[in-house]
N, C-alpha and C positions, 0 to 999 in steps of 0.2 A: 487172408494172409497171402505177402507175397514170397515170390523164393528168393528173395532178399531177406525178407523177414523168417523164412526158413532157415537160411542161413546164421543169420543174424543168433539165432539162442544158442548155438553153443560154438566153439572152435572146433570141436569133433565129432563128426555124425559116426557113430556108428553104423557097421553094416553087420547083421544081423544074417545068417546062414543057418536059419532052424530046421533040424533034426530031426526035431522033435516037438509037436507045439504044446504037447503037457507043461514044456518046462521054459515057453517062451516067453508067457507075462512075469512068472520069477526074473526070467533073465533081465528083459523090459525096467521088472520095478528098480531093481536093482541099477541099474544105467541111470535113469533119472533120480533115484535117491544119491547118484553119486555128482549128480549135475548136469547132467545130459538127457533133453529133450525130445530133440529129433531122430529119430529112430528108423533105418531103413532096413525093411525086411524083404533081403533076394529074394526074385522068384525061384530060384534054381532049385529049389527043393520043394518033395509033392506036399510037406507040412505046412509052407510059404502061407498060402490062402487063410488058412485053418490059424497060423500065428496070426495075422494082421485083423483078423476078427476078434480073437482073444485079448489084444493086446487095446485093442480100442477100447473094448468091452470092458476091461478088469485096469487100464492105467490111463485115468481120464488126464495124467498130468503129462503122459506124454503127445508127441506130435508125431503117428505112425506113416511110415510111407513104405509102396511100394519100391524095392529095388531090381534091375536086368528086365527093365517091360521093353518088351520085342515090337508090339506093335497094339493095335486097336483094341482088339478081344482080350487080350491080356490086360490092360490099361483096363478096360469095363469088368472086367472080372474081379481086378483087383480094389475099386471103388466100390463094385459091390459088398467086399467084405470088408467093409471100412477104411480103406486108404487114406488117407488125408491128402497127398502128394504124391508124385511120382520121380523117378531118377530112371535113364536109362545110358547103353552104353557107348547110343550112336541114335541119329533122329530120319526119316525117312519123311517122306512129303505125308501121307497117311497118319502115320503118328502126332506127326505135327499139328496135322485139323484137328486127329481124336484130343491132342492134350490144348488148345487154343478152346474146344466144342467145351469141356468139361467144365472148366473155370476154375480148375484150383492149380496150386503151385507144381509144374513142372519143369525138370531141369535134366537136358538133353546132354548125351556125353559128346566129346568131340574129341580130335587128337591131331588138329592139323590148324594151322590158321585160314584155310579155304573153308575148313569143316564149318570154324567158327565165325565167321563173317556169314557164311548162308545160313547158320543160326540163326544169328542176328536180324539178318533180313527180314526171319519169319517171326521175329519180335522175341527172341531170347535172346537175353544178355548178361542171364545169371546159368552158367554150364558149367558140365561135368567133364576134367579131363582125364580121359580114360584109353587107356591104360599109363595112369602119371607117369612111374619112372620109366618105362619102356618108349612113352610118347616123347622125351625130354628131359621133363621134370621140371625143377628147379629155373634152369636156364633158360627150356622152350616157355614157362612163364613170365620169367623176367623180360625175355626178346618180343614175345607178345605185349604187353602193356603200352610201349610206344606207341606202338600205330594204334591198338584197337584197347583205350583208355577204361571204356564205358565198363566193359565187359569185367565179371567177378566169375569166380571158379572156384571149383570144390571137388580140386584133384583127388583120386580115388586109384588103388591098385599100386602096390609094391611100397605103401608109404607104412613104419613103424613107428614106436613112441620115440623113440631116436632121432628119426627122419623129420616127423611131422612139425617141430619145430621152426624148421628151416622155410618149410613151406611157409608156415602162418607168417612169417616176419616180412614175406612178397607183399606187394600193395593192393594185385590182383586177386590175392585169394584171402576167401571169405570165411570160408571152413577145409577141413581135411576129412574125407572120407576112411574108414577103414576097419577090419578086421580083429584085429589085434585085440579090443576090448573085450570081447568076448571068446576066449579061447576053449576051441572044445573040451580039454578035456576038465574045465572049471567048469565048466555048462553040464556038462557028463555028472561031474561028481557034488553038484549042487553048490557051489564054493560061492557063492552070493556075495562072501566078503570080498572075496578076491576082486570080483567083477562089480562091485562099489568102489574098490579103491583105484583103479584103473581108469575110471570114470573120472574119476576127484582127480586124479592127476589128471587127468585130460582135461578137464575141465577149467584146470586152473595154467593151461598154455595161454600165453601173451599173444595178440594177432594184432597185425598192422594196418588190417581193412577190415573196417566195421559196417558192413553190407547195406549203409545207410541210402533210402530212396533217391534217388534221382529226378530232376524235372525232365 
């Protein structure tokens, strides 16, 4: 698979902030039972690891990734416990061999049009922009497209179910990253409904670039 084709399965990747990883293949099944696939699980918490094994292990329907990998060791730690993918929130030359060395779908953040052109050069063309509404947003997307055509994004940080609309209707972006689907304290109180039907609406937003391959 590629991270186009990552992109491609749903308009909204969730990002996943586990707690707790007892309750993170509930949370997992629950996202995909509502239509959403791809599933990126933060590193920023010490359960992180511990979900991403669980969740491969017990939701063969979904497609789990690493999210916030820092660098190499993180990246291999995280494959070890089944990652599928990776997302991070900025790319460093190290990084870059360790995710080119691995061979599966990663997708580097960036927040500048210098950031994202030295992406590119190192053969990413499917990025994360991170921190979205702080970066831009809307606008620093739109102004992008002209010159650097190629390129698809999967803005992440300060985007809501509100927001994310607006993003998808851009040409350049493929999916929205975000939080919002899984709110703790649904996750806290077991609310599985809740966090199915947040999914379904998510799931059923209109997007205007369909992450199709490129020659």
């Amino acid at each position: 698979m590629t991270p186009r084709q990552v992109l491609g399965l749903s308009p909204v990747m969730p990002v996943m902030v586990v707690a707790d990883a007892a309750l993170a293949v509930d949370t997992a099944a629950a996202l995909v039972d509502g239509g959403l696939r791809a599933l990126e699980v933060t590193l920023r918490t010490a359960a992180a690891y511990d979900a991403l094994r669980r969740i491969r292990d017990a939701v063969p329907q979904a497609l789990v990734g690493a999210g916030s990998v820092l660098g190499p060791q993180q990246w291999q730690r995280a494959r070890d416990h089944g990652a599928q993918f990776g997302v991070s929130p900025g790319l460093t030359p190290a990084l870059a061999d360790a995710a080119h060395a691995a061979g599966l779908p990663f997708i580097p953040g960036v927040a500048t049009a210098s950031e994202a052109m030295q992406a590119a050069e190192r053969g990413f063309e499917v990025l994360k922009l991170f921190p979205a509404q702080a970066a831009g947003g809307c606008r620093w997307l739109r102004s992008l497209h002209g010159p650097l055509p190629r390129l698809r994004f999967c803005p992440t940080g300060g985007i809501d179910a509100e927001s994310a609309a607006e993003y998808l209707a851009l040409r350049n972006v493929a999916c929205v990253g975000g939080t919002w689907l899984t709110p703790a304290d649904a996750v806290a109180a077991r609310d599985w409904a809740r966090i199915r039907e947040l999914a379904r609406q998510a799931a059923r937003l209109p997007r205007a670039s369909l992450p199709a391959e490129q020659p």
